[in-house]
N, C-alpha and C positions, 0 to 999 in steps of 0.2 A: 446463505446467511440465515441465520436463524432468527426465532419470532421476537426472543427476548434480545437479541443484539439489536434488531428493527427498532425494537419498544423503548430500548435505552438510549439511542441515537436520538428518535424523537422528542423521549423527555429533552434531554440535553439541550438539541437545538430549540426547542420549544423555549424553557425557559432562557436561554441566551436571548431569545428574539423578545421574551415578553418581558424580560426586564431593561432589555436597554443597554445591557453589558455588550462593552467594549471590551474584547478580547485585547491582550498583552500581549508582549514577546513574549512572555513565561510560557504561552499553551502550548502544551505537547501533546500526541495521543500515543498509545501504544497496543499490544493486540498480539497472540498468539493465535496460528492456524486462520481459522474463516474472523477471528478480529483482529488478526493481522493485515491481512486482505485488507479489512473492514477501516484501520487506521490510516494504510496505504492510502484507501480512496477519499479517506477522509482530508489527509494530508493536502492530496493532490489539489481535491473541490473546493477545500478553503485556506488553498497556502497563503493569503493574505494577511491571515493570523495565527494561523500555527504554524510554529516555529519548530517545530521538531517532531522525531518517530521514533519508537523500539519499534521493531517486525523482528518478530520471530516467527520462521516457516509458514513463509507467504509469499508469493510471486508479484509482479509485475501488475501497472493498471489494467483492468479490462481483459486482462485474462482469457475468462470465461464467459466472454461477449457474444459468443458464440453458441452457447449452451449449455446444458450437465456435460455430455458425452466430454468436449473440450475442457470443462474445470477440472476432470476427471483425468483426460487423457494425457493433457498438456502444462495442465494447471497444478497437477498433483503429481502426479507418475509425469513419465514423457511417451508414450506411445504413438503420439504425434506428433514428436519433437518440441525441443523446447521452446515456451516463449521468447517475442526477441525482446528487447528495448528498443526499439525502431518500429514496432508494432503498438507498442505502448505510445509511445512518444507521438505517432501519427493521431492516434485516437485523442491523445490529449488534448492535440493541437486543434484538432475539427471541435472537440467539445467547449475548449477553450474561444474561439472567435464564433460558436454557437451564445456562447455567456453562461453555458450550464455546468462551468465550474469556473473559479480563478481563473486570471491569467497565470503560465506557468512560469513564465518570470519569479513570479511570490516563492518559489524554491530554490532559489537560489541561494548557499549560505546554510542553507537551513541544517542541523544538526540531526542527523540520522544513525541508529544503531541497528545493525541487522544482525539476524544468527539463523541457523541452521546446524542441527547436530548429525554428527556423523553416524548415529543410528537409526535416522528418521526415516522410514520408508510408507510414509503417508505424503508429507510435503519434500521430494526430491531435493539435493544440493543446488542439481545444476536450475531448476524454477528460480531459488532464491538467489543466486547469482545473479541470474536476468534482471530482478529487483535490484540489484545492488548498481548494474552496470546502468541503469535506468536512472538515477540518482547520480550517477554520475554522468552521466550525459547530460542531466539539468543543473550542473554545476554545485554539483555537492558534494562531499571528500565523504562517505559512510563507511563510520568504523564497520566490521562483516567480522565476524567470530564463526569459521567453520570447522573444528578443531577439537569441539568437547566431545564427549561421548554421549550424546543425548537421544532420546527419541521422542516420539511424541506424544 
């Protein structure tokens, strides 16, 4: 993740907390590559109030829990094989009854769009699949768009 996606995230949560704003159903986030990732996790740690995700060419939560080598190997390429959603889902769930995100309940419902371009050979199809199946294990129906000729 880079310094200015850090820097941005902080403003944001920063003034949400210093004003007092009550998030809506309206919030969505969205995010291509490492701020898709970046939306993902955002989803996930406050599904209490955001209601929705674009990801484009991004995998599964926690990933890259592991390391560069793994964000690299499994997270981006598959050299290590692909992430599961059963892997994500574990982590959630420990993070989750830790308190250091939502419960994962809060995504339930929630309105997800994913994509991946069939010329991407930075962020792999089958990564963002695992994202997709991940979403759907948390009872979510995510429109997936894998089809276009895109790269990244």
């Amino acid at each position: 993740m880079g310094k200015l996606t850090i820097i941005v995230a902080a403003l944001v949560l920063g003034f949400i907390h210093s004003t007092g704003v009550k998030a809506s159903s309206s919030v969505t986030v969205s995010g291509i590559s490492a701020g898709g990732y970046f939306a993902h996790q955002f989803h996930v740690a406050h599904s209490s109030w955001v209601k929705g995700a674009a990801i484009l060419a991004a995998g599964p939560y926690a990933c890259a829990r592991d390391g560069v080598d793994t964000a690299f190997n499994r997270c981006m390429e598959i050299g290590e094989g692909v992430p599961t959603a059963e892997d994500s889902l574990r982590e959630m769930k420990l993070q989750a009854r830790l308190k250091t995100i939502d419960p994962i309940a809060g995504l339930t419902g929630s309105k997800v769009y994913v994509m991946s371009g069939t010329a991407d050979r930075t962020v792999l199809t089958p990564v963002v699949r695992a994202l997709v199946k991940l979403y759907q294990v948390l009872g979510t129906s995510p429109v997936f768009e894998d089809t276009l000729r895109v790269g990244h």
